[in-house]
N, C-alpha and C positions, 0 to 999 in steps of 0.2 A: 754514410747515409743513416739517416734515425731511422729506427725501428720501433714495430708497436706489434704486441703480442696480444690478437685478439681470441676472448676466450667468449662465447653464443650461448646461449640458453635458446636452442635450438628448439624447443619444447613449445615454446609459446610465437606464436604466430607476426604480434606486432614488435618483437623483440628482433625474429631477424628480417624483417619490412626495416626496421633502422638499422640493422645491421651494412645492409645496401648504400646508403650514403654517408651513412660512416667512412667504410672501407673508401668509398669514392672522396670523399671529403679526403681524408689523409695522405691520400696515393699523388690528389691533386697537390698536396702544403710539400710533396718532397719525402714522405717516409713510405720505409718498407713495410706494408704488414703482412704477420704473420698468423697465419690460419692453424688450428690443430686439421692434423688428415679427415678426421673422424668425422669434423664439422660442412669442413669443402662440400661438400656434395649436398647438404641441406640447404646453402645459402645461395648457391649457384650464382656464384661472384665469380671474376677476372681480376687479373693480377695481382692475388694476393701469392704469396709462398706458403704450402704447406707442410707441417711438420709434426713430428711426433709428438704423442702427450708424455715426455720424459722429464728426468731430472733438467736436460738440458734446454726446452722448451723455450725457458725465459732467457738463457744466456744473450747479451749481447743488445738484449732490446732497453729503452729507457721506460720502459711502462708496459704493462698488462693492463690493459681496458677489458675489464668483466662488461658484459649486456645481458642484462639477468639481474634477479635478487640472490639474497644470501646464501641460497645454495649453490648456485651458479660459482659465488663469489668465494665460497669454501673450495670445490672445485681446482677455483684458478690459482687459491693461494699453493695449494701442493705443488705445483709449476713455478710459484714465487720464490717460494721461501727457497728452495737450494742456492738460488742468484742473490735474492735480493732486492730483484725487482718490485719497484712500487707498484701496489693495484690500485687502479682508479674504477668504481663498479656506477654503472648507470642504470637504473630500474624504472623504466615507464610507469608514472601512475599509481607507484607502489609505494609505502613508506618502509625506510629500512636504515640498520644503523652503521651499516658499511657502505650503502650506496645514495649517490646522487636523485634526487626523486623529485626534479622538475622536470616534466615533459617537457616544457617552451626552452628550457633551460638548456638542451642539447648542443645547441649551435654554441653557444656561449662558453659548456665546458668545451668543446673540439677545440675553438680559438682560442682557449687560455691553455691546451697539451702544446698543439704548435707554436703559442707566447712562450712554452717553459714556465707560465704564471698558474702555479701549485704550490702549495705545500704537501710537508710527507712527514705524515707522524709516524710512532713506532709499534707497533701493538705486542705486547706480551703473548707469547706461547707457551706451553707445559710442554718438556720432554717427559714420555712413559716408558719406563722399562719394565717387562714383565721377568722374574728370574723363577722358575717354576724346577722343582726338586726334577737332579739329573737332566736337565735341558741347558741349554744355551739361552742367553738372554734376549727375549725378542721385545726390539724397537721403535716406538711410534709416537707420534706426538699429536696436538690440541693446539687449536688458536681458539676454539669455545668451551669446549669441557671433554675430561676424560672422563668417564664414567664404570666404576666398577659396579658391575649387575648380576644378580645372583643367576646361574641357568636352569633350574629348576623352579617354573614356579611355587610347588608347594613345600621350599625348602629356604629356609634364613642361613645365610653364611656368619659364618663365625669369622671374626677380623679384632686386631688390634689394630691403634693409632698411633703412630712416632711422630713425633716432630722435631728435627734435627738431632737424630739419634739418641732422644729420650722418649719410652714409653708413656701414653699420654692417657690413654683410655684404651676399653673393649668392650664388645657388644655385639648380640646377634642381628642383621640388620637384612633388607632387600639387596644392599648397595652401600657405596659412596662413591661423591661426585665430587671433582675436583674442576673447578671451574678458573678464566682470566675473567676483568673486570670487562673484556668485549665479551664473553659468554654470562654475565651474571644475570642477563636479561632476558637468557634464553629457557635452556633447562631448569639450572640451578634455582633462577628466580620460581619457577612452577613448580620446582620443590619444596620453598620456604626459607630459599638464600636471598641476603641484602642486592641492592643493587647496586655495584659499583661505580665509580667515575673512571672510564678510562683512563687518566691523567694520574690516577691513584695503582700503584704498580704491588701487587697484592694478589693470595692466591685463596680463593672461596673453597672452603671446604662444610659441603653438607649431608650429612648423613641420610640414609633415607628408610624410612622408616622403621628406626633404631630400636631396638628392647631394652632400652636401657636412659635415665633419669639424668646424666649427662650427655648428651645426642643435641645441642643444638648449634647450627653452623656456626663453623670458627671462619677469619678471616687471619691469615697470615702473614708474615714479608713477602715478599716477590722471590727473594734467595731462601728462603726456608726450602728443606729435602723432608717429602716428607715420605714414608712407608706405612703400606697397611701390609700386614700379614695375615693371611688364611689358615687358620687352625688345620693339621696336619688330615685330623681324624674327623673334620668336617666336609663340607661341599663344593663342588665346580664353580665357578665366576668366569665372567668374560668383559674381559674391558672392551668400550666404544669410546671412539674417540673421534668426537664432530658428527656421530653420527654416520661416520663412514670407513673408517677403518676400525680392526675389531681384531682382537688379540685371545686366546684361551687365557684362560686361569688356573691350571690344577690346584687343588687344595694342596697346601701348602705351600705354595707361592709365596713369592712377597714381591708388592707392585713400590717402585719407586719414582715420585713425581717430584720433577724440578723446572727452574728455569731455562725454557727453550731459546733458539734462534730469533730472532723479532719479526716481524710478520710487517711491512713497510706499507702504507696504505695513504695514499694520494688525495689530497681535497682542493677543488677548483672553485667548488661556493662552502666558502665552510660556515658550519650552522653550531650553535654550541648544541652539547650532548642535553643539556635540559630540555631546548625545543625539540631536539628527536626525539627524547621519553616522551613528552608531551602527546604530539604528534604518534608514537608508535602506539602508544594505550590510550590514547583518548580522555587522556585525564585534566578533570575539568579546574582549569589554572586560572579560570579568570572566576570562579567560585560556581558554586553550584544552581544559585539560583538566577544568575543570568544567565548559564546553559539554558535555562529551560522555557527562555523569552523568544 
């Protein structure tokens, strides 16, 4: 039996209103789906199976269908990425650069999951390792960005920059943010980082608001290792990563960011990445002055 691993943005009203004939759509084509425990009781649906939000979540299913936008869709990738499993995200109404954003268009992805007519691109991830003097290394990764941020606000950390085991620069700074080419549009870009092309496998590094004359974002390989190191006899830092998980930093630490596990993500209308910039900022592509007709 096929299996679909549905993850709800329970949060918003008209999100699980489609969640209801979804589930009923699917269950009629012959697959199983699978509900998180957490969710069952907000959608009050029948025959779905539910299950833990664990590493093992996705095992066995050919798809995780996000219903929700990008945070939803961050979410469900933590469930992904142990398997493998491809995310396909659908977001009512909304525009966004991981999910499906035609309303009418609903019906049409369902019938091309049960066609198997998808593509599955790969998206790059960051592995973060935190190695903090006298601790153990602790582990966590980014499909948008890791983010080194100072914990005090009225205190700049002190950091150097490595890039595959050569020292590159130092600087007292707020932060540094380590972004993929699917995060260059989020933080990193409201930082002052480029915007990447997906399709472009590369790792955005931008400083944030550096003390120092050399501070302005690099763009690296995809396999570059890179390390910042926290000055001994400087201050606290705490990595975030996507925004949702979050690591200490004791001063003298040293954070090292590499190439993660791939992050698989499903497209049934594929739209090239220019019309979603377009479309996500509003930017005026057919010129300025017949915007304004």
């Amino acid at each position: 039996m096929r299996r679909v691993l549905l993850v709800t943005h329970t949060g918003r009203s008209d999100i699980v209103e489609l969640a209801r004939p979804v589930i009923e759509r699917l269950i009629a084509a012959g697959f199983e789906v699978l509900v998180l425990a957490d969710e069952v009781g907000e959608l009050h649906v029948e025959g779905v199976r539910a299950i833990a939000a664990d590493e093992q979540a996705a095992a066995g299913v050919e798809m995780v269908l996000v219903l929700g936008g990008d945070g939803t869709f961050l979410r469900a990738a933590e469930l992904a990425r142990p398997t493998g499993a491809p995310l396909l995200g659908v977001n009512l109404g909304r525009v966004g650069f991981l999910t499906e954003t035609e309303p009418e268009a609903v019906e049409e992805t369902l019938q091309r999951v049960v066609d198997r007519s998808y593509e599955v691109e790969e998206r790059l991830t960051l592995d973060a390792v935190v190695h903090a003097p006298d601790a153990e290394p602790v582990a966590t990764w980014a499909l948008n960005e890791a983010s080194l941020e100072k914990q005090h606000r009225e205190r700049v950390i002190e950091v150097v920059l490595e890039v595959d085991g050569r020292a590159l620069t130092s600087f007292g700074c707020d932060g540094v943010l380590f972004a993929t080419p699917t995060g260059s549009t989020a933080y990193a870009f409201s930082a002052g980082g480029p915007v990447v092309w997906p399709s472009v496998e590369a790792i955005v590094v931008v400083p944030n608001n550096a003390h120092a004359l050399f501070a302005s974002p690099l763009v690296t390989g995809a396999d570059s290792i890179l390390n910042v190191r926290l000055a001994r006899a400087g201050h606290d830092a705490v990595l975030c990563c996507d925004g949702r998980r979050t690591v200490p930093v004791p001063a003298g630490s040293r954070l090292q960011i590499c190439r993660g596990k791939p992050v698989r993500i499903a497209r049934v209308l594929p739209r090239r990445f220019t019309d979603r910039l377009v479309a996500k900022f509003a930017l005026p592509a057919h010129g300025f002055r017949e915007r304004r007709r």
